[in-house]
N, C-alpha and C positions, 0 to 999 in steps of 0.2 A: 537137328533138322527133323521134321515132322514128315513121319512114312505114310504113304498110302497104298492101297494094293488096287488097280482096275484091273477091273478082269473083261475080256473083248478090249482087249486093248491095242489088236492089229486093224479092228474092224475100221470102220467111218466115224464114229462119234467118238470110241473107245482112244482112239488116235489122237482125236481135239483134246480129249479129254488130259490126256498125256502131256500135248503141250501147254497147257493151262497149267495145272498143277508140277508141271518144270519151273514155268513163267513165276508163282507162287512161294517157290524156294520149298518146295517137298522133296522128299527123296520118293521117287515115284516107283512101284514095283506092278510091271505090265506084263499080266497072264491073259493065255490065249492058247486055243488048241489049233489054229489058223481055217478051220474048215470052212471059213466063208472069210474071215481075215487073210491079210497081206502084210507080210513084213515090210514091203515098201513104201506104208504107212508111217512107218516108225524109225526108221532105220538111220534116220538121221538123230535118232536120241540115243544111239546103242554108243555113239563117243565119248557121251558123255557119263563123268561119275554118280551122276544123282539118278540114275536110269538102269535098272536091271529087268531082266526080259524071261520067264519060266515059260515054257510049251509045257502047255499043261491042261488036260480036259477037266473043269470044274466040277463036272457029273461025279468025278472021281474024290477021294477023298483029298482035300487043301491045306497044304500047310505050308505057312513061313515062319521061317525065325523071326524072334524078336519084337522090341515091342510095337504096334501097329494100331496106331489113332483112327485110321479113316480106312474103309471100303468101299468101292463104288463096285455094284455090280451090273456089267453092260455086256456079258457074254450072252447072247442069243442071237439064232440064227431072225432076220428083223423083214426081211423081203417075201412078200408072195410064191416067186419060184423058190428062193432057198427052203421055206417052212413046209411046201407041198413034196415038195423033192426029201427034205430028209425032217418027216414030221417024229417020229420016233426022237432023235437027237433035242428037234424045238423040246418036246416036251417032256424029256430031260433035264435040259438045264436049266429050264424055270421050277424046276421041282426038286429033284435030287441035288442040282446044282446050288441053288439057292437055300437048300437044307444046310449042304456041308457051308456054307459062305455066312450064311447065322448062326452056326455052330463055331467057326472060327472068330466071330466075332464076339459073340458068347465066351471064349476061351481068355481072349485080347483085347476084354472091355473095349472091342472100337465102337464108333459110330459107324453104321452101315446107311449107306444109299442104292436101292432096287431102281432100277430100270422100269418099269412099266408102259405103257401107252394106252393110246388115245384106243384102240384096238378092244380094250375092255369095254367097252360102251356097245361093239358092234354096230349094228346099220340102226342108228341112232332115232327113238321114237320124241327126244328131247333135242330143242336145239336156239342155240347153240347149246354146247355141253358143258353142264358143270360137274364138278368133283363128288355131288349127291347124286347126281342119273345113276342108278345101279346097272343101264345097259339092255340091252335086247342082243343077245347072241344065240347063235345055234352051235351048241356043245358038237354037234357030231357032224357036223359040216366039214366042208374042206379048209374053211379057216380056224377051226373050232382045236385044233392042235396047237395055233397059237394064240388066239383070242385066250381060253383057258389055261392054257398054262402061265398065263399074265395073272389073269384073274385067282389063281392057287396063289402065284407069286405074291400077293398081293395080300391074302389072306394069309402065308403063312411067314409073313414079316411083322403085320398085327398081331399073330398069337406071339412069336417072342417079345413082341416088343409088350404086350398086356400082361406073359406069365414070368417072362424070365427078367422085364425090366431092360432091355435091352434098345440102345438108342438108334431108331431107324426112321428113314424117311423115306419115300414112294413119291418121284416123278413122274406124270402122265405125259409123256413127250406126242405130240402132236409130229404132224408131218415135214420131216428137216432136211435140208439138201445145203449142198457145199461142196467145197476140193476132197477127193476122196474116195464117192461117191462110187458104184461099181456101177457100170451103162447093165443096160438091158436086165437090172436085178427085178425088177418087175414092177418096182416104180416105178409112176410117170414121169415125174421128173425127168432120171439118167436118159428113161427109155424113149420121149421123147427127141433129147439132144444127141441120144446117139445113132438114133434113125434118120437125123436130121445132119451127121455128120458123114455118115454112109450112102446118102444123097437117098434114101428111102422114106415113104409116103409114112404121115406119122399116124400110129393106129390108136382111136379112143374105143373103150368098148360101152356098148349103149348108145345113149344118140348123145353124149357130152354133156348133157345137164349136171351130172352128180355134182359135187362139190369139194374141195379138197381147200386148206388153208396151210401157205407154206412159211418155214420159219429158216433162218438162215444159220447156219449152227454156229457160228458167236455167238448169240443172238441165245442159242438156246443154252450153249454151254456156260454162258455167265447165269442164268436161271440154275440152271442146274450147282454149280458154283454158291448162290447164295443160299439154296433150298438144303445142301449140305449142313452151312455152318448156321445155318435157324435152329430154331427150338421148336421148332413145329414137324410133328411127326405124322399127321392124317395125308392123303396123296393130295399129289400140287398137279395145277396143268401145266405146262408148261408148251405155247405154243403161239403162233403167229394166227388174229382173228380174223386177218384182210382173208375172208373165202372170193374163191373164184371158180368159175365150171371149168370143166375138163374140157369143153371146146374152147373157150376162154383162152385157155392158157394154153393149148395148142397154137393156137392163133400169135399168141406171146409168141410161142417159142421160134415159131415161122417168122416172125419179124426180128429176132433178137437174132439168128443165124444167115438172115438173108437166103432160105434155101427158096424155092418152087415145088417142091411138093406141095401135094394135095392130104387132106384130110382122109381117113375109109374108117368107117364105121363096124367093130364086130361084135357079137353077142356080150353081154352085160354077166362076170365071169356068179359064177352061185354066192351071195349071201353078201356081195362086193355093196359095200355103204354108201348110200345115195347122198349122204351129208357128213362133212366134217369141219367142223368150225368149234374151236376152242373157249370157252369164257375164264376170261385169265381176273377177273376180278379180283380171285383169291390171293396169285400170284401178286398183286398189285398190291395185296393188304397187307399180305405179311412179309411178301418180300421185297418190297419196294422195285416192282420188276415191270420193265415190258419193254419188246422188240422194239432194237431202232432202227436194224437196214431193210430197207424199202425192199422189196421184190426186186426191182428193174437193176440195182445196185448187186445184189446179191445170186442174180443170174447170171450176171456180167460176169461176174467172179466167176462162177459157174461154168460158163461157157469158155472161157479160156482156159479155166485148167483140162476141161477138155478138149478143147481145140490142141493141148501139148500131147496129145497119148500118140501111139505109132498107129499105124493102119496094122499090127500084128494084134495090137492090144485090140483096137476097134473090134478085128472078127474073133477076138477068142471073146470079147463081152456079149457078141450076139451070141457064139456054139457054146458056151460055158458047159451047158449040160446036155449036148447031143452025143 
């Protein structure tokens, strides 16, 4: 049976990820330090034999037994509030983290797969975006602890992969929602549905024009899945092109819960991207890839699994960090 190691693998994707590669016939090995993860992601794979579970901060030095084909690495704190809140840690574990997890791969001839995002590009002077835009960011901004340490990440998987020969690949993951999902992480998305489930006005900041393109995470995780077992090692985008505005899809979201709130408009937060729209061409070519559930399908989903949370869960996603 063929091992793999995810790491964030309590998180949102790191989780899909998990049951994908169970689905697969892997013996799956899911590390995680849980600081923005939830074992109650996962917890229905801990029965199972092909599933083992290390608490373990990646920043730190990594090691498993034995021999080990494939790493995906998905440990990073990935939300607005989590990266402002503990930006020291973001930019850790795209650095040190990511060191020791090419060095373990280095040891165990695996193939590695980095996490990256669309986030490297910044407030985007190219659009839509392809995998040549080198970006517009501000290093020293309030997102500039995650935007760059993607961006290191990025750059110091092409040096192993160029000096040491080491087989890696680089997903630019685009904007992805699904069961999961943690409300008020400071996406629109959750933070929508979960203002809308708390019978609270739902807040866009700016006047709603920007632009956001959302992909459904099947949808992303079979991208991810083929971009693995390719021979292609330069970054992949990997994301849903249908763009929509931020009032747009408020409006969505107000139809899709049936609530009555209203809209409120608040400042436009520092260096926050006025456009995001994926060009998946690439995807298309080498990986024979592209999104097939609709928006309207995949909200649905969406919305129901939060429609299951308690009203305990509800208020601890809005005070997580008060």
């Amino acid at each position: 049976m063929k091992r793999v190691l995810i790491t964030g693998a309590a998180g949102f994707l790191g989780s899909h990820l998990c049951d994908r590669f169970i689905k697969e016939d892997f013996q799956v090995i899911g590390m995680d330090n849980l600081i923005t993860g939830d074992l109650k992601n996962i917890e229905h794979l801990f029965k199972l034999k092909n599933f083992e579970f290390y608490h373990h901060d990646v920043s730190k030095f990594v090691h498993v037994p034995g021999e080990l084909p494939y790493i995906l690495h998905f440990a990073s704190p990935a939300s607005p509030i989590d990266y402002l809140k503990i930006p020291i840690q973001t930019l850790k574990v795209s650095s040190l983290g990511t060191h020791n997890l090419l060095g373990l791969a280095k040891n165990k001839k695996s193939r590695i797969l980095v996490a990256s995002t669309s986030e490297v590009y910044g407030d985007p002077q190219v659009h839509p975006q392809t995998e040549d835009y080198w970006g517009n960011v501000n290093p020293v901004g309030p997102r500039g602890v995650y935007d760059e340490a993607k961006r290191f990440q990025e750059a110091l998987t092409m040096a192993y992969h160029t000096y040491h020969g080491l087989e890696t690949r680089i997903v630019r993951i685009f904007n992805t929602y699904g069961p999961r999902m943690r409300l008020n992480d400071g996406r629109v998305l959750p933070a929508f549905i979960g203002q809308a489930l708390r019978g609270e006005d739902l807040t866009i900041f700016g006047d709603g024009s920007q632009t956001r393109s959302f992909c459904y995470v099947d949808d992303l995780v079979e991208g991810i899945y083929r971009l693995l077992m390719s021979d292609y090692h330069l970054p992949v985008n990997i994301g849903n092109p249908d763009e929509i505005t931020i009032k747009e899809f408020a409006d969505e979201i107000i139809k899709l819960t049936s609530t009555k709130q209203k809209v409120i408009c608040k400042p436009l937060p520092v260096d926050d991207p006025k456009q995001r729209q994926p060009d998946i061409s690439l995807a298309k070519k080498v990986l024979g890839w592209e999104p097939k559930v609709q928006r309207a399908e995949g909200l649905e989903i969406t919305y129901n699994y939060f429609k299951g949370l308690t009203q305990e869960e509800l208020y601890k996603s809005k005070h997580r960090f008060e």
